[in-house]
N, C-alpha and C positions, 0 to 999 in steps of 0.2 A: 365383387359384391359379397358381401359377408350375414348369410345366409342361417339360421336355426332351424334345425329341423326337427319337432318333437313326437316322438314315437319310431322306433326303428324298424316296427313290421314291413311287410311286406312291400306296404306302399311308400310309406317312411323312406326305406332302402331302396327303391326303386328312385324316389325324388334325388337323395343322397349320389346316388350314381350317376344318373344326370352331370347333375350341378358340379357336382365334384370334378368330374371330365372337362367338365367347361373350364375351368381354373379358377373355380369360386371358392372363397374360404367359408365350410361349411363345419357348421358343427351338428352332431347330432346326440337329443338327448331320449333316453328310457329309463323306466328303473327297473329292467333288466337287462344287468350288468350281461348276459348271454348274447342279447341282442345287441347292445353295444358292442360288446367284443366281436361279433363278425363283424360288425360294419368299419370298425376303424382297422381289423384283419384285411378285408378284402376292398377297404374303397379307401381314398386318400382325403381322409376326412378326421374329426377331434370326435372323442366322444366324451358326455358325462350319463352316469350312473344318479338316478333319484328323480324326485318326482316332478315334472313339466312345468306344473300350476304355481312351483315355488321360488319365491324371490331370489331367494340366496341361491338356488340350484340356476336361473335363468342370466342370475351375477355372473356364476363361474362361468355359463357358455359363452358367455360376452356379451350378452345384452347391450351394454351401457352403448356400443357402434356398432351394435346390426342392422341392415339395412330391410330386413326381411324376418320373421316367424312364422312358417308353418306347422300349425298344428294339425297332429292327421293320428293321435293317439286312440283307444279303444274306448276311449270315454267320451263323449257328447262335453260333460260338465266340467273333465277336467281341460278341454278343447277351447271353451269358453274361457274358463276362469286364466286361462294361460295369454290368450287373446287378448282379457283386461288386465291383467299384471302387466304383460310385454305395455302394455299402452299409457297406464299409468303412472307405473314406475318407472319405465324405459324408456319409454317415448319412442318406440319403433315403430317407422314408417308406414311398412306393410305389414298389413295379417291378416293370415288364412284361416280358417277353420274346417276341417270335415264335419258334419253333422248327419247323423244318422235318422233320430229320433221327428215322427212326423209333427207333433205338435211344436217342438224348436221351432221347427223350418217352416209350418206353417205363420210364425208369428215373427218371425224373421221377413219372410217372403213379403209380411202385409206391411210391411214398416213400424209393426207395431216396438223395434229397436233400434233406435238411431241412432249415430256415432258417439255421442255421448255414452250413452248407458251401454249398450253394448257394441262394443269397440271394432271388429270383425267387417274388413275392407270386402272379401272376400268369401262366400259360404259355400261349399262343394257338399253335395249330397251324392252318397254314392248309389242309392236307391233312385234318386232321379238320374242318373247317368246312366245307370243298368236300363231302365224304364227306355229314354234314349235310342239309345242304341238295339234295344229290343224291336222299337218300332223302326230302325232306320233298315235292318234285319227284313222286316216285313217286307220294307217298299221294295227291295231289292233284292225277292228270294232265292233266286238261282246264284245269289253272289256270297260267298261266306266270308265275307268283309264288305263294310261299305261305310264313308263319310261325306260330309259334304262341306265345303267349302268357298269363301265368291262370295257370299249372303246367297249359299244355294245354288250359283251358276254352274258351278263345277261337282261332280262327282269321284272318289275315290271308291275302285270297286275295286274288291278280290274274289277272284277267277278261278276253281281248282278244273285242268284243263283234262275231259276222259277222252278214250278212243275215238268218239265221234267229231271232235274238236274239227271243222273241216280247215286249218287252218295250221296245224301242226304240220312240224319241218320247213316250215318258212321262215326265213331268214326278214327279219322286221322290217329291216329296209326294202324290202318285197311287199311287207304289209303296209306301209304309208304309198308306192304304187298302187295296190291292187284297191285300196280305198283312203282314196284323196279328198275327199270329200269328208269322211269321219275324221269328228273333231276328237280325238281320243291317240292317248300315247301309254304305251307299253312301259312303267317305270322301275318297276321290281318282277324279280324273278326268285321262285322259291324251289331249290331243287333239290333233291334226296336231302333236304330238312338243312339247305344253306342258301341264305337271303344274298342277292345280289342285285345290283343293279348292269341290267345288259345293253351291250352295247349294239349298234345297228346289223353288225352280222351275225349277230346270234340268234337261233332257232328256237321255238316252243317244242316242246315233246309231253307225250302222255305220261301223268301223274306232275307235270309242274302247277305250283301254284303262281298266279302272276296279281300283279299289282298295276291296275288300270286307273288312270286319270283322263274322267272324259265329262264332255259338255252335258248339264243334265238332259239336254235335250236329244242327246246322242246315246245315251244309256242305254237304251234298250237295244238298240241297231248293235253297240257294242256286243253287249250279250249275248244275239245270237248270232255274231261273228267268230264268237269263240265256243259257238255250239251248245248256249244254253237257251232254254226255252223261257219265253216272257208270260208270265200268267195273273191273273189276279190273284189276289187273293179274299174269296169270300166267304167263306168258313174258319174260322181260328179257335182254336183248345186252346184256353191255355191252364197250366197246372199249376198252383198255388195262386191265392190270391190275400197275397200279401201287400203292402206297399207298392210293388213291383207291379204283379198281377193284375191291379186295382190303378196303378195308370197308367198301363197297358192299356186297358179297359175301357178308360175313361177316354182315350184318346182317340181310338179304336172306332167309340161310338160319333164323337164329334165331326168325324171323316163327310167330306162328301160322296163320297160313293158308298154302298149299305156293305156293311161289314158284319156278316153275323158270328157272333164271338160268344163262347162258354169258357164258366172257369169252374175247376174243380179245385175245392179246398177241404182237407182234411181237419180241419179245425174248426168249430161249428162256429166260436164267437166269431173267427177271421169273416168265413162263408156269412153270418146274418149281417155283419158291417161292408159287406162287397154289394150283398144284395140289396141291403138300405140303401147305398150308393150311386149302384147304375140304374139305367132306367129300362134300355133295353138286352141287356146281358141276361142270359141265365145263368146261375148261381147252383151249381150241384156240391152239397156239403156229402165226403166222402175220401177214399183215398185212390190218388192220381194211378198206382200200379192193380188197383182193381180193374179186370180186363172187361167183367159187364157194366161197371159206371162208364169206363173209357167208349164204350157202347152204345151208352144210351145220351154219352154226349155226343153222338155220331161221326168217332175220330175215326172209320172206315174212307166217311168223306167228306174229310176237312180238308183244306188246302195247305195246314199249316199247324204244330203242337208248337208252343213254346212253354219249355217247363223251366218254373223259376222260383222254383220251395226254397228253402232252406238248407237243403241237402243236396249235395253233388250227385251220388250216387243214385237217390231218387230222381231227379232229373235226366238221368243217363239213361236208367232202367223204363221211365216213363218216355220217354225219345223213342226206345228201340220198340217198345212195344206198339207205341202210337204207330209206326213206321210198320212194322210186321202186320198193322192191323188195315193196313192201305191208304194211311196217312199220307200226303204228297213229300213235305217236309218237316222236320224237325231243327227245333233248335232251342238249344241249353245255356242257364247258366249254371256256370261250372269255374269254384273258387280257386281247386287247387290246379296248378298249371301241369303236373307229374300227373293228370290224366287227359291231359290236352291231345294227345297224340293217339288217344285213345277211338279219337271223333272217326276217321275216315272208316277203319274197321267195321265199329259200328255204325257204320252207314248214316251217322248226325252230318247233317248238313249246312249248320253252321254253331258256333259258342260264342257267348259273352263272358270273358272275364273282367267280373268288377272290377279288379285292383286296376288292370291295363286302363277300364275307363277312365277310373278316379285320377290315377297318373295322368292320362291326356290331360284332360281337364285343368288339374293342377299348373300343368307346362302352361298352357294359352294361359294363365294371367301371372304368369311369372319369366315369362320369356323379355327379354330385353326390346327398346326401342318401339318398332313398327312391325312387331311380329303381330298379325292378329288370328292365326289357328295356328295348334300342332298338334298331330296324332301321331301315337306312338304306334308303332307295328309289331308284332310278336312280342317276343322275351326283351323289348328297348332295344332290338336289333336295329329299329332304322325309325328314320321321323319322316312327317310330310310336313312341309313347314309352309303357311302360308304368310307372307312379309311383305310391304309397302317398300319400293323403290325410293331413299332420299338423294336428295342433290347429289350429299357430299360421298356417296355408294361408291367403289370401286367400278363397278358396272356400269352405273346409268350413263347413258350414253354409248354402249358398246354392243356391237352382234352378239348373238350369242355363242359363234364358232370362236369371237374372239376372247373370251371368257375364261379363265381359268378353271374349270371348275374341277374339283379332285375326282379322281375315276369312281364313287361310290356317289355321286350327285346328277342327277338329272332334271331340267324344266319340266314339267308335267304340263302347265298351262300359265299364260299371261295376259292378266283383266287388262285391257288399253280405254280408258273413255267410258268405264263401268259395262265393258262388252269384252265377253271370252274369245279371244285366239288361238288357236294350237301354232306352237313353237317350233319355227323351222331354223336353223344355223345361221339365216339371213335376219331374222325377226330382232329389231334394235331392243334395248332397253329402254326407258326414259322415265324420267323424275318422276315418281305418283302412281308407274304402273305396278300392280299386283304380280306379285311372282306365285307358285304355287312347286315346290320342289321337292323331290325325294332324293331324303339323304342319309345314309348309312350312319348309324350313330357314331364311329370315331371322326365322321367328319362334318357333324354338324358345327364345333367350333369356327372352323371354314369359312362355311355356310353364313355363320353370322358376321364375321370378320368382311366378306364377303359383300354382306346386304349395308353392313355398320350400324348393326343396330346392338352393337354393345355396350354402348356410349350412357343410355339413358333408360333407367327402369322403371320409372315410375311416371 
């Protein structure tokens, strides 16, 4: 597949790396010649220098037989305009756009731009993804990881495992005896800060992070197998009420169970358009590291701060003090990844990085065939891929002891008849069934090779 990819930040590079591995001929464009230069430095990838939106620069990257454009540049407009050139003049198949700006996406969202006028297959917002994942955070607070996948059947939790874990120094294959009944498997293991996939005699020990794929209706039974505690959540701070904050909020409120949620925003236009908004939120206009607002929004006894300004540093500093103040939990977003490591110390209990979002995101509608999710894990150290079993699959048909699968991939779960199974060596394959897999990123090529869904993109 022959692949454009416009803007070389963060997320740009991050897409670029991907694809690139996969043995896709990518190009990637910026106009800056800086960010170009790492990417075709350090990825096996073309690059041009200039600006996204422009014919003759969309010429050189090879437009005229791309199969794909994504746009993911620092611009909303030049996002767009690049979307309709690739489309107009190009005629390229697929396109992506990032869109940041609320009124775009509101008017996108309503169909008020149809394929004609504006051309964009594809819209990823990275504010609604932060949003997201903020809330999926919530449902699953003692996890500092969580997705979902199945249409929901399945969960994806991350587990940081403390002294109390009563479950540590057992050897896994001990843990599918000692509970046979839980539908949940053990698929990654995070250890003095190196992702792995373990295999049955391997042991959990305190300070590993692990990576659990379990039936959602076995989540919580998981949790407190690995010694975390299950609680509501009915008190929630959250700090900034930006975009973010504001569908936090709004979602927050829609909940069937009463959710009582304050936001604090230091910006008074943000704070009067938060409070025009919700209906039962309170709205404190102020700043999130003031220790008597944080006060008098009762973050002694909330269940829960999620701080999501603007600022990394404020969101950290807002965390630890929500948390000193006898907060239950915290959790941040937090852009730059060189303070990610930062979390455990200060006692944050879970982050969102947007960019990892907007990556995921990007993957599920760019992924080949019958792939229908993938989340990206850490620094694109591993994927969880969710994919549709076809006929013509090396697999289908096959146990799964008989399987090849390369030592960095494990089944987490497989849908049969639109019902979750957990995956024993005996468990067949077959045409139609849902796989659910964790797989170390040099081997998701594999993986797809594997499923055969590299065949068809579109």
């Amino acid at each position: 597949m022959k692949v454009i990819i416009c803007g070389a930040g963060q997320v740009g590079w991050q897409i670029a790396r991907h694809l690139s591995g996969e043995r896709n001929d990518v190009t990637v464009v910026d106009n800056n010649p800086d960010l170009v230069r790492r990417a075709t430095d350090t990825l096996d990838v073309q690059g041009i220098a200039g600006h996204a939106s422009y014919p003759d620069i969309l010429e050189r990257a090879g437009a005229r037989d791309a199969d794909m454009i994504i746009a993911a540049t620092h611009s909303d407009e030049v996002n767009m305009v690049t979307c309709q050139v690739a489309h107009s003049v190009f005629a390229i198949p697929r396109k992506i756009a990032r869109l940041r700006a609320q009124s775009y996406l509101t008017a996108i969202y309503s169909d008020l731009y149809r394929r004609d006028h504006m051309p964009i297959d594809v819209v990823i917002s990275p504010e609604r993804e932060v949003a997201d994942a903020a809330l999926r955070r919530l449902r699953a607070p003692s996890a500092f990881d969580t997705q979902s996948f199945a249409d929901g059947q399945v969960r994806l939790l991350g587990v940081a495992l403390g002294a109390d874990c009563p479950v540590l120094n057992t050897p896994l294959r001990q843990l599918t005896d000692l509970f046979s009944t839980l539908r949940a498997i053990v698929v990654g293991v995070r250890r003095r800060g190196r992702l792995f996939a373990p295999d049955a005699a391997d042991q959990l020990f305190e300070g590993d992070q692990i990576y659990v794929v379990a039936h959602q209706d076995d989540a919580n039974r998981t949790l407190e197998i690995f010694g975390k505690s299950v609680t509501r959540q009915e008190r929630v701070v959250i700090v900034g009420g930006g975009n973010v904050g504001l569908a936090v909020a709004r979602a927050l409120e829609t909940r069937t169970e009463r959710v009582r949620a304050r936001i604090i925003e230091i910006d008074r236009a943000k704070a009067e358009r938060a409070a025009d908004a919700l209906e039962r939120t309170i709205v404190l206009n102020g700043d999130g590291l003031n220790m008597e607002l944080l006060n008098e929004a009762n973050i002694g006894k909330a269940d829960a701060v999620l701080a999501v300004t603007d600022d990394d540093k404020t969101n950290l500093l807002a965390a630890v003090r929500a948390k000193t103040a006898g907060c239950q939990m915290a959790i941040c977003l937090v852009n730059d990844p060189t303070l990610q490591p930062l979390m455990s110390p200060l006692d944050i209990d879970a982050y969102i990085n947007p960019r990892s979002t907007t990556v995921s995101s990007i993957l599920r509608h760019i992924r080949h065939g019958r792939v229908r999710g993938v989340y990206s894990i850490g620094d694109a150290e591993a994927e969880v891929i969710e994919a549709q079993v076809l006929s013509t699959s090396p697999i289908s048909g096959k146990v799964i002891r008989d399987i090849d699968f390369p030592e960095g991939v494990l089944v987490g779960a497989v849908v049969k008849g639109g019902k979750m199974v957990k995956p024993t060596g005996t468990t067949r394959i077959e045409e139609g069934d849902v796989i659910i897999v964790f797989a170390m990123t040099p081997d998701v090529p594999e993986v797809e090779r594997l499923f055969q869904v590299s065949i068809d993109f579109f």
